[in-house]
C-alpha positions as CSV (number, residue, x, y, z in Angstrom):
1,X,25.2,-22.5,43.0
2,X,26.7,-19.2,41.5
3,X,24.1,-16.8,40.3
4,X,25.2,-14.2,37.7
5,X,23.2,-11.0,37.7
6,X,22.9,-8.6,34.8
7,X,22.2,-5.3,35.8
8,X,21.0,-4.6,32.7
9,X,18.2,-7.4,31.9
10,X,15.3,-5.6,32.9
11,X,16.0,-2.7,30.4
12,X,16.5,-5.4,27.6
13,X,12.8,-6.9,28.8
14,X,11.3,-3.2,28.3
15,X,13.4,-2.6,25.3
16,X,11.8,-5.8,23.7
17,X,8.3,-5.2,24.8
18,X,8.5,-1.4,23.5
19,X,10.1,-2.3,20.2
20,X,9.2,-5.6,19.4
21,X,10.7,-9.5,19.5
22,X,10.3,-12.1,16.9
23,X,7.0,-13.3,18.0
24,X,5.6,-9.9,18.6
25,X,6.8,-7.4,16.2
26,X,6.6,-4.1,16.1
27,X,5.5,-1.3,13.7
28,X,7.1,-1.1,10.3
29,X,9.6,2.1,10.8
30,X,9.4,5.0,8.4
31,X,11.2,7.7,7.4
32,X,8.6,11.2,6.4
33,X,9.9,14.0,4.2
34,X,7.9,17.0,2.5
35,X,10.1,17.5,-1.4
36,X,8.6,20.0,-3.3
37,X,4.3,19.8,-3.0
38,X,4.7,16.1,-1.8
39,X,4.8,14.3,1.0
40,X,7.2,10.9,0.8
41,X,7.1,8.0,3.3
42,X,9.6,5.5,3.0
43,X,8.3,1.9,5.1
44,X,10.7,-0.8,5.7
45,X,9.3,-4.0,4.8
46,X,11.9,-6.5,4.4
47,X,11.5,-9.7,3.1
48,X,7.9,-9.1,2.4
49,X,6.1,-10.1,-1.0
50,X,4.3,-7.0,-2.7
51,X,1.6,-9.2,-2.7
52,X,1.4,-9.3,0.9
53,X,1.0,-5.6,1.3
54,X,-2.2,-3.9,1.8
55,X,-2.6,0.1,1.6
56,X,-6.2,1.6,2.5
57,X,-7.0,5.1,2.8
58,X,-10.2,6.1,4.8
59,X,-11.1,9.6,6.9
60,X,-7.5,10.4,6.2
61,X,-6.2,8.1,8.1
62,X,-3.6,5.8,5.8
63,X,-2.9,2.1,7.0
64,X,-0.3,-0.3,5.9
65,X,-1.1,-4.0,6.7
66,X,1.7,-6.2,5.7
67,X,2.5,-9.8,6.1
68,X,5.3,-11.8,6.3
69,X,4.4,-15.6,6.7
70,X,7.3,-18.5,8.1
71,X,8.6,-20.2,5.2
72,X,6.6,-23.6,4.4
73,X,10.2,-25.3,3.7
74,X,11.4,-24.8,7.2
75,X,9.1,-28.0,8.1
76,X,11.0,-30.6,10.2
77,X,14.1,-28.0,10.7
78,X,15.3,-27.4,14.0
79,X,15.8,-23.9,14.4
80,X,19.2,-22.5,16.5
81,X,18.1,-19.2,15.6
82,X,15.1,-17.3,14.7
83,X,15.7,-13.6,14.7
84,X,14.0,-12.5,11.9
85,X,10.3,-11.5,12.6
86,X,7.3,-13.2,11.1
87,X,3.7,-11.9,11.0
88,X,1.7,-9.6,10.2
89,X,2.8,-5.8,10.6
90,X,0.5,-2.4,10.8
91,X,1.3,0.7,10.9
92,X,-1.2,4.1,10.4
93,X,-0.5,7.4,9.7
94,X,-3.4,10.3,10.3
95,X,-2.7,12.4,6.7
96,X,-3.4,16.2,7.7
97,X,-6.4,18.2,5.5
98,X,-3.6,19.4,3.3
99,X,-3.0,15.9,1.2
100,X,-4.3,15.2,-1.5
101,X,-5.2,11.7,-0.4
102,X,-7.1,10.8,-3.7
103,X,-3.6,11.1,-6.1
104,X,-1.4,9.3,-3.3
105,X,0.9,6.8,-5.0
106,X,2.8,3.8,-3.8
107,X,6.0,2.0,-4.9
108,X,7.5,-1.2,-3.6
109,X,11.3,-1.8,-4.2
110,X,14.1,-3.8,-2.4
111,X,12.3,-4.1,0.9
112,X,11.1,-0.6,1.2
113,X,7.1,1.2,0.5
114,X,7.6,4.6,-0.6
115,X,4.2,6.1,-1.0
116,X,4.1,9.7,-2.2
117,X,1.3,12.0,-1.2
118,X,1.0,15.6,-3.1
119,X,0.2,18.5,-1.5
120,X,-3.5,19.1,-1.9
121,X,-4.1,22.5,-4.3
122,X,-6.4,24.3,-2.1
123,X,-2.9,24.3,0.2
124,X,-0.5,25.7,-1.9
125,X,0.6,29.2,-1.5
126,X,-0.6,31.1,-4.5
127,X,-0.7,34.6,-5.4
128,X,-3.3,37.7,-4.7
129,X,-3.7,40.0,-7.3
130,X,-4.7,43.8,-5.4
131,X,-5.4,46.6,-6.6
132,X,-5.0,49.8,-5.9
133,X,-8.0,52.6,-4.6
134,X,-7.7,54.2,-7.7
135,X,-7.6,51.6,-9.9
136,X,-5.2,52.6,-12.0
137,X,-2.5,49.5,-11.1
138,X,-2.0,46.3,-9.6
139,X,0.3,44.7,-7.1
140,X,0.6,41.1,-7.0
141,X,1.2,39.9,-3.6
């Protein structure tokens, strides 16, 4: 009997427990980016009903839960190929002291979760007003 070896099938059996297979995926990827005084996270949820997506905020510490369920019409099929992952995906992101997590919004459009998180006011840079030993003017810093 001929054997073939692949010299590369253990780093496919690491690269599919690190990043996920069908039956186990992995976390939603994101892309983060500050613009302007917000924060914006873009998730990648494809295939996923709004309706199956949960956002909760607690201790600032943000969690997505989303599900994605096998179709109920696949019943009785015989599958040749099942790539696409099923389940239910979480992914958390610790939000720093700077975020105003009480006015964070969320948007759900063409398979992606953009939440926007504003800068909180208390982080801002503003200006000092300081004046001089004399009194007689002021320089804004």
């Amino acid at each position: 009997m001929l054997m073939r070896t692949d010299p590369f099938r253990d780093f496919d059996r690491l690269a599919q427990e690190v990043f996920g297979t069908p039956a186990r995926p992995a976390a939603m990827p994101i892309d983060a980016y500050r613009e302007g005084d917000a924060f914006v996270v873009h998730f990648d949820l494809p295939g996923i009903d709004a309706d199956n997506i949960e956002l909760t905020v607690e201790r600032n510490v943000l969690t997505v839960h989303a599900s994605r369920p096998r179709s109920s019409d696949a019943e009785g099929r015989e599958m040749v190929v099942a790539e696409r992952p099923h389940g239910t995906f979480s992914r958390q992101l610790f939000l720093g002291d700077t975020l105003d997590a009480d006015r964070l919004e969320a948007r759900y459009d063409s398979g992606v979760l953009t939440v926007t998180i504003p800068v909180a006011e208390k982080a801002k840079p503003r200006r000092v007003s300081v004046a001089s030993g004399n009194g007689a003017r002021q320089i804004n810093a």
